[in-house]
C-alpha positions as MATLAB code, in Angstrom:
seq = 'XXXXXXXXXXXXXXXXXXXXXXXXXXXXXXXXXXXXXXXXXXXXXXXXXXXXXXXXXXXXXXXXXXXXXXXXXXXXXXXXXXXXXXXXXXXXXXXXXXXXXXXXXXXXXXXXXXXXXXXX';
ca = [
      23.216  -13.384  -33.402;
      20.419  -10.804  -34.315;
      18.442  -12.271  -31.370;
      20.942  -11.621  -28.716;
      20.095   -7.205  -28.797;
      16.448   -8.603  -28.401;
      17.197  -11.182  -25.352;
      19.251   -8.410  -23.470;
      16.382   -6.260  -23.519;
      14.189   -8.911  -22.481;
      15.930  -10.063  -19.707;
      16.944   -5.947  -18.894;
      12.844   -6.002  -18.660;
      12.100   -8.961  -16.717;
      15.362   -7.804  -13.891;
      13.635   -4.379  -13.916;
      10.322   -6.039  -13.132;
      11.498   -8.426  -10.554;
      13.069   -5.244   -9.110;
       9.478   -3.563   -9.552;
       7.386   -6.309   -7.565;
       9.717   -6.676   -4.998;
       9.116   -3.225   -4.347;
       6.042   -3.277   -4.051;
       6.011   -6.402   -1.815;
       8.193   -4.386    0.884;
       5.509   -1.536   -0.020;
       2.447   -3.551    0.577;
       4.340   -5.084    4.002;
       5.368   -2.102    5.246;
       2.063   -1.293    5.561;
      -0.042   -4.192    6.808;
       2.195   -3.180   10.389;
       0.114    0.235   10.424;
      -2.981   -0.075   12.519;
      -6.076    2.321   13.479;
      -5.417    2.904   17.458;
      -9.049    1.805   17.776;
      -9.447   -1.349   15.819;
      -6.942   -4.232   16.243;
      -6.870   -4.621   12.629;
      -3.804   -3.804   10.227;
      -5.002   -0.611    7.424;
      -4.404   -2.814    4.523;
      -7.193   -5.667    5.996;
      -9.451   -3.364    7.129;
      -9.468   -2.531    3.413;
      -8.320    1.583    3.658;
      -5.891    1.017    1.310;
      -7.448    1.749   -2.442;
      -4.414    2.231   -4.513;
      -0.682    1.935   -4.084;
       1.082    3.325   -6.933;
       5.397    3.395   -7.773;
       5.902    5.194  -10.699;
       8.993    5.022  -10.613;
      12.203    7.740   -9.293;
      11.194    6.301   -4.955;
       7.812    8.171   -5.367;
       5.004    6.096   -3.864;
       1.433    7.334   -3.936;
      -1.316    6.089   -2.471;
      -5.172    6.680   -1.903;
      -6.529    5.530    1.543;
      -9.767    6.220    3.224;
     -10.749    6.313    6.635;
     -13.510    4.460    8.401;
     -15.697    7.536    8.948;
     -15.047   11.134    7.599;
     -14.309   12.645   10.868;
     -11.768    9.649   12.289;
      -9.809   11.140   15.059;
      -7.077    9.043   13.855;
      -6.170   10.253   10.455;
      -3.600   11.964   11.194;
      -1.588    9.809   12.467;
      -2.616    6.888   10.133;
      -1.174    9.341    7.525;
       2.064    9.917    9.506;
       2.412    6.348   10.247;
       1.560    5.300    6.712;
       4.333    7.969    5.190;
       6.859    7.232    7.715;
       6.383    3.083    7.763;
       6.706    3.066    3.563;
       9.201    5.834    3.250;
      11.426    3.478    5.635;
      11.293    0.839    2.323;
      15.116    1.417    0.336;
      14.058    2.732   -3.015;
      11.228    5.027   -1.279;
      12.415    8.840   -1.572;
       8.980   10.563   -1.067;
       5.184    8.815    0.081;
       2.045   10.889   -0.911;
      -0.780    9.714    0.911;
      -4.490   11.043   -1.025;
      -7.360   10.725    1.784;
     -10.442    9.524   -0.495;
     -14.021    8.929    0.472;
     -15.451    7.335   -3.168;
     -15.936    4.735   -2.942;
     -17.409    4.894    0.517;
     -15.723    2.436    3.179;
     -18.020   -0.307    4.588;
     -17.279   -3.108    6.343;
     -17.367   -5.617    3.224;
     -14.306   -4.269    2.154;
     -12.284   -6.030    5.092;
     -10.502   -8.817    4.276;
     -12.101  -12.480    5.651;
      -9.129  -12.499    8.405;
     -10.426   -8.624    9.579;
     -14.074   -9.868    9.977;
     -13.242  -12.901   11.863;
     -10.748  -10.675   14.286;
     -13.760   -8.460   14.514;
     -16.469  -10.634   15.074;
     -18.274  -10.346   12.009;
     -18.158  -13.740   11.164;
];
């Protein structure tokens, strides 16, 4: 009987992981259907995406970069990005951080993104 306090919390824990990864999982597929406008290649396989983050309370935050500093489509791979996750139940706000370190080059596509590309 002294167990059973422990094995609540324990299973509390795992639910509120499952919970947790499934997030993330409607996260992470909400945004392998944004694409650059110039490259037939989803954000998340062109390798953009650096660092999705769910702290918890719906707040998502995430660092992307861009293929080149001046892309004339980072603005609207931000909109897309904030509308496309904040559409996942559970997501209240999306902050999307622009970074530029590490660099982007085209090793960080995924195999799929070279092959689609030509690279390969």
């Amino acid at each position: 009987m002294r167990f059973f306090p422990y094995l609540c919390t324990l299973f509390v824990r795992l639910y509120q992981m499952n919970e947790f990864l499934e997030l993330e999982e409607q996260v992470l597929r909400m945004i392998k259907t944004v694409y650059d406008p110039e490259i037939p290649v989803n954000i998340y396989e062109l390798g953009l995406i650096y660092r999705i983050d769910l702290p918890g309370d719906g707040i998502c935050n995430i660092d992307m970069t861009l293929t080149a500093p001046n892309c004339p489509a980072a603005d609207f791979l931000v909109e897309d990005v904030k509308q496309k996750v904040g559409s996942v139940d559970g997501i209240n706000e999306v902050n999307v951080n622009i970074v530029f370190n590490p660099e982007w080059n085209k090793d960080m596509m995924s195999e799929e993104a070279k092959l689609e590309l030509g690279f390969l």
